[in-house]
N, C-alpha and C positions, 0 to 999 in steps of 0.2 A: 462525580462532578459532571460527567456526561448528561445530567440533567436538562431537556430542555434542547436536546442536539436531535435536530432529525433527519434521516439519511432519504435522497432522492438521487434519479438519475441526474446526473450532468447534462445542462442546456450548451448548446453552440457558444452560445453567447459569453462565455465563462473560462474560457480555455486560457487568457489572460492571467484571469484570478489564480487558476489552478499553477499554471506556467511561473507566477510568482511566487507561490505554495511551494510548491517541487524547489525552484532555486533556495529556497533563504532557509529550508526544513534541511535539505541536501547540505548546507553550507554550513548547520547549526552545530555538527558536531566537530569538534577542534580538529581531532584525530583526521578527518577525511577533507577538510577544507584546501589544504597547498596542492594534494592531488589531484583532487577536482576540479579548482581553479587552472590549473596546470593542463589541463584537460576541458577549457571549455565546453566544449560541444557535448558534453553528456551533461551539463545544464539546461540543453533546450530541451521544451516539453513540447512534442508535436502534439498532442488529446487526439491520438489515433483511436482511442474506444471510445470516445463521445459520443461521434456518430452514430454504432453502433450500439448503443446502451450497454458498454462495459465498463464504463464509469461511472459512481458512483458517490456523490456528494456528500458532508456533515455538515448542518448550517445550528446555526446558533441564534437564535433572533433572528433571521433570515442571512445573517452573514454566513460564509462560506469559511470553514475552518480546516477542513482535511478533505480527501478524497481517496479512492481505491480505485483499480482498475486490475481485472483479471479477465483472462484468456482462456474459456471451455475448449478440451481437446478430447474426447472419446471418455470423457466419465472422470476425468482429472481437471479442475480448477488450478492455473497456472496463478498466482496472487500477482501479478508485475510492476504493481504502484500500492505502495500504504504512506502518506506522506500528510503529515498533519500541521498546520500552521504552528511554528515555534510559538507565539507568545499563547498558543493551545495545547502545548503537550502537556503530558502527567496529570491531565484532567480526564481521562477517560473516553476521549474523542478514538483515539487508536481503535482502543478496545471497540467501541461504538459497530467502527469500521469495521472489525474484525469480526464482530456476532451479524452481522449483513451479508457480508461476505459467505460467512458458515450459512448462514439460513436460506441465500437462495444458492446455494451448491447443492443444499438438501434438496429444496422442491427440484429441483434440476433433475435428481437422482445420481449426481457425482458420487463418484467411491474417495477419493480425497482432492484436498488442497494440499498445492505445493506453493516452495518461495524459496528464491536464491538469496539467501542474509546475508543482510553485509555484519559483519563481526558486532559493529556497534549496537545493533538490535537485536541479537541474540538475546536479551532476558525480555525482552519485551516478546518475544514469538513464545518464548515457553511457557508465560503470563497465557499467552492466546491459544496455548496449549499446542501447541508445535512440537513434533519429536525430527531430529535428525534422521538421516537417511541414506546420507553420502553427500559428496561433491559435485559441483561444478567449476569449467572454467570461464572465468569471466575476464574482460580487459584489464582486469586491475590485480588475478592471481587466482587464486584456488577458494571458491569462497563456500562455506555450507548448504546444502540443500537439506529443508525442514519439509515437513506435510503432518496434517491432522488426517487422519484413516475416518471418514464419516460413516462408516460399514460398524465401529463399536458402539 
């Protein structure tokens, strides 16, 4: 259903759009809402990689439906935002996101992508073909660390 979605960098101009994206996608799962809420401040969205073209758009008709934003470090693609507009998910925008992301870590020459999961997304990374790897600590406990190896 990702028909018709096409991925570009994030304009300045858009950091709103996105900023509303992240809240209501972040909010949409039952399981992490009273947490979250409970925790405001990990709903603002500053678009620290805008600037630097590490965001990443999916528009639809020219509307803006998800975004990504990942962090190159010495040959590792760090994924730090995959966040797709609720009334867009399960249509293939994710994923969209997810083959952009893999494509320019390749031209890059990365040797993998990584991502800290939060629990609820777990089948959805292993969809995008994500293997575990170990742990991290996060504000909120002990959460998965997945990566794809781009070297196989």
């Amino acid at each position: 259903m990702s028909e018709g979605c096409m991925i570009r960098p994030a304009d300045a101009t858009e950091v709103d759009v996105l900023a509303d994206i992240y809240r209501r996608s972040s909010l949409s799962n039952d399981g992490d809402r009273n947490m979250l809420l409970a925790h405001a401040d990990v709903l603002e969205f500053a678009g620290d990689g805008i600037a630097d073209g590490r965001t990443r758009v999916a528009t639809v008709n020219g509307t803006v439906v998800g975004f990504s934003t990942t962090l190159d470090a010495g040959g590792v693609v760090d994924l730090e935002d995959l966040f797709v507009d609720p009334a867009w998910m399960r249509k293939g925008i994710g994923l969209a996101l997810m083959r952009d992301v893999v494509e320019r870590a390749r031209e890059r020459g990365a040797r993998v992508i990584e991502v800290t999961a939060n629990p609820h997304a777990l089948a959805f990374y292993a969809r995008a073909g994500f293997v575990p790897y170990g742990t991290a600590e996060t504000r909120f406990g002990a959460a998965e660390r997945l990566q794809i190896d781009l070297r196989q």
